[in-house]
C-alpha positions as a printed NumPy array, in Angstrom:
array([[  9.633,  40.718,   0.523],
       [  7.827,  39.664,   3.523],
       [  6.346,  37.187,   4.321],
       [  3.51 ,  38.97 ,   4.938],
       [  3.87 ,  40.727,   2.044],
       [  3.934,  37.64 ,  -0.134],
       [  0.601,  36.424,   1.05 ],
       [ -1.113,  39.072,   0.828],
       [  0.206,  38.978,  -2.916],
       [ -0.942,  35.851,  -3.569],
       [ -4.272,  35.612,  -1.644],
       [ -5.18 ,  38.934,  -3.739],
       [ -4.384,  37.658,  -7.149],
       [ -6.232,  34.429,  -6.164],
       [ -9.538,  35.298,  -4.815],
       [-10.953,  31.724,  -4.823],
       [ -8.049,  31.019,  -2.116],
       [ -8.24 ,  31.221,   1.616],
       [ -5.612,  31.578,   3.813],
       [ -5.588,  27.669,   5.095],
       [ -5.665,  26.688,   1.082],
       [ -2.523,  28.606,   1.121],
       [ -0.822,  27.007,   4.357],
       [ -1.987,  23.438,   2.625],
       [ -0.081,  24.613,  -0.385],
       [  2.893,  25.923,   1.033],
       [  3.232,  22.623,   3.203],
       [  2.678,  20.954,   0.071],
       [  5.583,  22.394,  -1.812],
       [  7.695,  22.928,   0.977],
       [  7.268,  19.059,   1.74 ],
       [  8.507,  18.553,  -2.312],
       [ 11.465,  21.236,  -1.937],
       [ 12.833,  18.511,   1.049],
       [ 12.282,  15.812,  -0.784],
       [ 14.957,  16.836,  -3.248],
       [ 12.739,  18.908,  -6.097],
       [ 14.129,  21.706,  -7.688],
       [ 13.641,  25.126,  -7.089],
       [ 12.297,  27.553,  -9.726],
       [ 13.964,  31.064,  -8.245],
       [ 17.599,  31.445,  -7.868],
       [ 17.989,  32.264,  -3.942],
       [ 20.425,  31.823,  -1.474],
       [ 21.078,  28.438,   0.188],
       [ 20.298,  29.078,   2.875],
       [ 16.718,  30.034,   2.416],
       [ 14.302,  28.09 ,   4.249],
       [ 12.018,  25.714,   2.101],
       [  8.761,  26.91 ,   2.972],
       [ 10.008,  30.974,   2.619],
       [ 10.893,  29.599,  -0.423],
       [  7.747,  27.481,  -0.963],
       [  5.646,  31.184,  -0.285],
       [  8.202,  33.099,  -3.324],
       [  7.667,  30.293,  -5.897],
       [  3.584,  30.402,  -5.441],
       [  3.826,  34.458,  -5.08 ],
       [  5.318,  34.519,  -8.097],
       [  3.592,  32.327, -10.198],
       [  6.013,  29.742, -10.562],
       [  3.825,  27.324,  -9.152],
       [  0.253,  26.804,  -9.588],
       [ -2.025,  25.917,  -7.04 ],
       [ -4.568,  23.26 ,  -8.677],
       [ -8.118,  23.798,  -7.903],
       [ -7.446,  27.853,  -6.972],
       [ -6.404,  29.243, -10.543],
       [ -9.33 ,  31.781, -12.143],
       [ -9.467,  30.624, -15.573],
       [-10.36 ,  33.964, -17.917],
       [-12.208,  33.522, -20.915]])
C-alpha cells in the first residue's frame, strides 16, 4: 500500500487526528523502531522504519494516545 494510501487510512478511521498528529506519531515510533523495539508486522528487512512506523499505526497495531474515539 502506499504511502498515501496508508494515511489516508488512518486519518479516516481517526477523525480526531490531523495530519501533523500523524507525522508526530510516525516520528515517534519510527524514533522507537531505531532504538531497537520490535516490530509488530512481519516485513522485509529492508523496510524503512518510518514506512514501517505508517503500516503498524494503519493497521492498528499501534495506538496513538490522545487520538483513539472511545465508543460507548
Amino acid at each position: 500500500m502506499k504511502v498515501e494510501e496508508l494515511t489516508a487510512k488512518i486519518l479516516d478511521n481517526n477523525p480526531s487526528m490531523d495530519s501533523y498528529q500523524l507525522a508526530i506519531a510516525v516520528a515517534t515510533r519510527t524514533d522507537e523502531l531505531l532504538n531497537g523495539a520490535t516490530s509488530k508486522l512481519n516485513v522485509l528487512k529492508n523496510t524503512k522504519a518510518a514506512d514501517l512506523a505508517l503500516m503498524e499505526i494503519a493497521e492498528g497495531l499501534v495506538v496513538v494516545e490522545g487520538f483513539v474515539d472511545i465508543e460507548d
